[in-house]
Every structure is written in structure tokens, then in C-alpha cells.
C-alpha positions as CSV (number, residue, x, y, z in Angstrom):
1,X,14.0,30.1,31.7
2,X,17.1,31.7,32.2
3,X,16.9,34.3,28.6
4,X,17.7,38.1,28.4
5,X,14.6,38.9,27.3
6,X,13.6,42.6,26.9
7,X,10.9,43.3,29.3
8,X,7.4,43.6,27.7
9,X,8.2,40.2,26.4
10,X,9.5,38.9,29.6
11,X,6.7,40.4,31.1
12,X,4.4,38.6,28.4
13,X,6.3,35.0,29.3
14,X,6.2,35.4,33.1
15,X,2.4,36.1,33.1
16,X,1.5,33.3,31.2
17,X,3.7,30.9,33.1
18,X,1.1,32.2,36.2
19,X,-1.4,32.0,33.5
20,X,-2.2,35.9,34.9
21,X,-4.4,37.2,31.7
22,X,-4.3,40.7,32.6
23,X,-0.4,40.3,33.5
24,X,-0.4,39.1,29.1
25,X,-2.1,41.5,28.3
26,X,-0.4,44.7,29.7
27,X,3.0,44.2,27.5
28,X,0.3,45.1,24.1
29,X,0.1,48.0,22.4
30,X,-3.7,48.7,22.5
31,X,-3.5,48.4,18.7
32,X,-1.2,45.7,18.6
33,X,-1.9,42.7,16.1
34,X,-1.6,38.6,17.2
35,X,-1.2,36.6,14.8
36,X,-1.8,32.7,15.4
37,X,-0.8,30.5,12.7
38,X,-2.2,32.8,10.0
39,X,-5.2,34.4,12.0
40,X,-4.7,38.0,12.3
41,X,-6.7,39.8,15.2
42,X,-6.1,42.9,16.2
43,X,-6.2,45.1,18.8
44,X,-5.9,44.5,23.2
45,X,-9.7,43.2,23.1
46,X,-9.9,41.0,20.3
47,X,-6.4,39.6,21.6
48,X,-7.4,39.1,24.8
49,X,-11.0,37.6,23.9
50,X,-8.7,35.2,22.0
51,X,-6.8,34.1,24.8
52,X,-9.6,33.8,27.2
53,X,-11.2,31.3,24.5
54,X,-8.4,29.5,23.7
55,X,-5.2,29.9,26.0
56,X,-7.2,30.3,29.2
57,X,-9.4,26.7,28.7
58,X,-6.6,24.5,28.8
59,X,-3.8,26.3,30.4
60,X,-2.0,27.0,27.6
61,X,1.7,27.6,29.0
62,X,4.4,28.6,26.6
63,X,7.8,27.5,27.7
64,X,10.7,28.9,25.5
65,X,14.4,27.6,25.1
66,X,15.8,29.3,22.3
67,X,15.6,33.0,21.6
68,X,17.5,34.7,18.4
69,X,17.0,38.3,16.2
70,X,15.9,38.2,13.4
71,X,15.6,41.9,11.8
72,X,14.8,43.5,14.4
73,X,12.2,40.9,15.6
74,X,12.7,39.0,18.8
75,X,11.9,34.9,18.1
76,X,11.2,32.5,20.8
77,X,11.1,29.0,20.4
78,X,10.0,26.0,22.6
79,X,7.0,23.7,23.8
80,X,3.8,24.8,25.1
81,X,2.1,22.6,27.4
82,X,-1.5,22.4,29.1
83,X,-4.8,20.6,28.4
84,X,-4.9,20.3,24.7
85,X,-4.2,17.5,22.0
86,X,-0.9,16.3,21.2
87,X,0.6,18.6,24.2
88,X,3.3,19.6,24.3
89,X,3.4,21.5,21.2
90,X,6.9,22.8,19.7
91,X,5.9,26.8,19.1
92,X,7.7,30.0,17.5
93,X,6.9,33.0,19.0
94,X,8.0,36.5,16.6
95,X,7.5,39.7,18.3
96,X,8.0,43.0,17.3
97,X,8.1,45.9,19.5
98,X,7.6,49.6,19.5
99,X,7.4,52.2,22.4
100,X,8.6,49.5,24.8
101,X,6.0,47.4,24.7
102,X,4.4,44.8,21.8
103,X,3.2,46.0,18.9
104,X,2.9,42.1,16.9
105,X,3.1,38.8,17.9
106,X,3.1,36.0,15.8
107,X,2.4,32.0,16.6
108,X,3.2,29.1,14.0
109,X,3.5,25.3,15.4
């Protein structure tokens, strides 16, 4: 992936490539809010219990080819791979940042 991605989502994209959980986790706010297909969790633990129950299992790796803005928002688009039915799965990714670093992230298949 050859994007100019600003850096705590670079950062974000890198780590999970490596599948390095506390590498994903250090772009978040410690207040910031994931929200996966509708699910809202909030804050650095809940986000991270999420993606040590449900990321981590099946090496979950996200794999973008299209970025755009939209309002401010950063959006990411492309398959995610790993153990998991009916893998690859096409994702959008919509993140929002504040203070350099991620404040929301938002999933949808």
C-alpha cells in the first residue's frame, strides 16, 4: 500500500498488517469510540478487548486500496483477509481524528 496516509492511521494500518495489537492500539485517543458495523464501544480498553476477541483469533488483516475525504473524515476501502468466513471481506474504514491521533473509527462490510 503505497497511500499518503496521515500517520496515526498509517500507524493503525502498519500494525495490523504485523498484526502488533499494541502497535493498533497506540494511534487511539484513550476515549476514542470504534464502531463496527453498528456496535459502538468506546474507549482504548473496550477497543482493544474487542480486537483481542475478534481481530486477533483469526488474523484479521485489513488491506486498503482506495482512500478519499469525506468532511473531514479519512475513508479507507479494501479487503480484509485472515481466518474467518467468506475471507476476504470488502471493508470501509471512516476515521476521524483529533490531536493527531484517532478519536473514531468506524467499520461497515
Amino acid at each position: 500500500m503505497s497511500m499518503n496516509l496521515p500517520k496515526p492511521i498509517a500507524e493503525f494500518i502498519a500494525a495490523n498488517a504485523r498484526l502488533d495489537m499494541d502497535g493498533m492500539m497506540e494511534p487511539f485517543l484513550p476515549d476514542a469510540i470504534f464502531i463496527d458495523n453498528g456496535k459502538r464501544i468506546e474507549g482504548q480498553a473496550a477497543i482493544r478487548q474487542l480486537f483481542e476477541e475478534e481481530v486477533m483469533p483469526v488474523n484479521a488483516i485489513f488491506e486498503p486500496d482506495t482512500v478519499r475525504e469525506d468532511g473531514g473524515d479519512i475513508i479507507l476501502e479494501g479487503p480484509a483477509h485472515g481466518d474467518f468466513p467468506g475471507s476476504p471481506l470488502r471493508f470501509t474504514y471512516r476515521f476521524t481524528l483529533s490531536e493527531g491521533a484517532i478519536k473514531m473509527l468506524e467499520t461497515t462490510v
